[in-house]
C-alpha positions in Angstrom: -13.6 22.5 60.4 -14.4 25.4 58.0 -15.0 22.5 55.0 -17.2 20.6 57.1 -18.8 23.9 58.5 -19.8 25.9 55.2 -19.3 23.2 52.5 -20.6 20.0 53.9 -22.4 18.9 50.1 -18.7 18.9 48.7 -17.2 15.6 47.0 -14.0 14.4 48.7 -11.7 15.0 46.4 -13.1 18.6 46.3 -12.8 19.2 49.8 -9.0 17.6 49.0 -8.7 20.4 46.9 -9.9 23.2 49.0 -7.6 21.6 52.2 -4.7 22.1 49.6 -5.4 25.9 48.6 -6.5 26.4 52.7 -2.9 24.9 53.2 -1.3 27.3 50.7 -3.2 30.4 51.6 -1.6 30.2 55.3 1.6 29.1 54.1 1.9 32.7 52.3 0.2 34.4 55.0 2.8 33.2 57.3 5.5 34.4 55.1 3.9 37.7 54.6 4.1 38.4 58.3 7.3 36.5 58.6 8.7 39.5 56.1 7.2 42.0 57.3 9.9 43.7 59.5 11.9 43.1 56.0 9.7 44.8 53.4 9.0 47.5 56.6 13.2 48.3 56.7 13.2 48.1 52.6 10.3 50.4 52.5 11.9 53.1 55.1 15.6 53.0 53.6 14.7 53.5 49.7 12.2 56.3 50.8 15.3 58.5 52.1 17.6 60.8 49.7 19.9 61.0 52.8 23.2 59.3 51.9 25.5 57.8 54.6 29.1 56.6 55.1 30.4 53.0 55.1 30.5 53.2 58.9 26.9 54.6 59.3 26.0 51.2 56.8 28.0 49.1 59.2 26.0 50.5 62.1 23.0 49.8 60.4 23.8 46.4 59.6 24.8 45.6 63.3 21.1 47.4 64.1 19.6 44.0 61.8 21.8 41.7 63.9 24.4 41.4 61.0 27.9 41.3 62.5 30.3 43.3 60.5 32.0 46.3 61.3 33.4 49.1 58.9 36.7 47.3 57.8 35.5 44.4 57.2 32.2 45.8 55.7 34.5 47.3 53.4 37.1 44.1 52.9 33.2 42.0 52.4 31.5 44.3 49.6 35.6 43.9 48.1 35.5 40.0 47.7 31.7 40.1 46.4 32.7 42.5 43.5 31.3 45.5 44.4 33.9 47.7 45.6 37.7 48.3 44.0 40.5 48.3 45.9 40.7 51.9 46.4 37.2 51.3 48.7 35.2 52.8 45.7 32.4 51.3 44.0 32.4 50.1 40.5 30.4 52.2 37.9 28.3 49.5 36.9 26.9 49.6 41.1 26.6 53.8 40.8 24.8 53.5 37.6 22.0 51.4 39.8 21.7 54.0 42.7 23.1 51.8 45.1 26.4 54.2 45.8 27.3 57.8 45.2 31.3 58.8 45.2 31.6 62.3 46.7 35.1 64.1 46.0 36.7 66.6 48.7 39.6 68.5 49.6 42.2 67.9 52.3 44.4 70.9 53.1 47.3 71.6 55.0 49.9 73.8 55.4 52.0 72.1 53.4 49.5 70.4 50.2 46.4 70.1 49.4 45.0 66.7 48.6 42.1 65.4 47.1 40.3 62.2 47.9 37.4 60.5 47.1 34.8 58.6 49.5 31.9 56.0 49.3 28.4 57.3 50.2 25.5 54.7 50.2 22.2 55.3 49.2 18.8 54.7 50.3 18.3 52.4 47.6 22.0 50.7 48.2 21.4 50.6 52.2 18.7 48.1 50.7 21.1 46.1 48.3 24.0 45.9 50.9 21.7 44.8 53.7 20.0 42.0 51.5 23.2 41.1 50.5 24.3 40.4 53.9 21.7 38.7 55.2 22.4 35.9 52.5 25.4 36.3 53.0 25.4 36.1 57.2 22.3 33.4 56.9 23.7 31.2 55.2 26.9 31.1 57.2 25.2 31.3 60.4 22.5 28.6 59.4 
């Protein structure tokens, strides 16, 4: 309609041409607002300095319809390679923002213990969630 509208003197392998890049042009505009809500969440969580714990991540992945709860967050993140055994990231994952390691004190009467947890970043609330959703669409698709 718009070819035949505002370009009628075009040759037909022009107006071929112009259907194509027409076809394209919606193709990306679709995907732009089919991301959206994506690039919205990735935009909000990488803004934020605010760390939070693996079962404040878990919450937050259940909030994008990702099933997974804090153990088996935890067990998940283990088989991909990004955490150790001992529930804490590797370096390499630290090095890129995506985790923080936060050491504390555990006293009682009788010791005093000290113990290391996982914190996840704005930036790694991003990673782990994008991570997921491959992970959760491909399984699910």
């Amino acid at each position: 309609m718009f070819i035949k509208n505002y370009l009628p003197f075009l040759d037909e392998p022009y107006r071929d041409l112009f259907r194509l890049q027409m076809t394209i042009i919606n193709k990306l505009n679709e995907r732009i607002r089919h991301d959206q809500p994506l690039v919205e969440f990735a935009n909000q969580v990488s803004n934020t300095d605010n760390l939070i714990d693996m079962n404040a991540m878990a919450k937050l992945a259940r909030a994008e319809n990702i099933p997974v709860g804090r153990n088996k967050l935890y067990g998940w993140l283990k088989g991909k390679g990004v955490l150790m055994a001992n529930n804490l990231p590797y370096q390499a994952f630290i090095d890129r923002g995506y985790f923080s390691v936060k050491e504390s004190v555990f006293e009682t009467a009788t010791m005093t213990k000290t113990y290391q947890q996982t914190f996840v970043t704005g930036k790694g609330q991003r990673f782990v969630i994008t991570l997921l959703r491959k992970y959760y669409g491909k399984e699910m698709g």
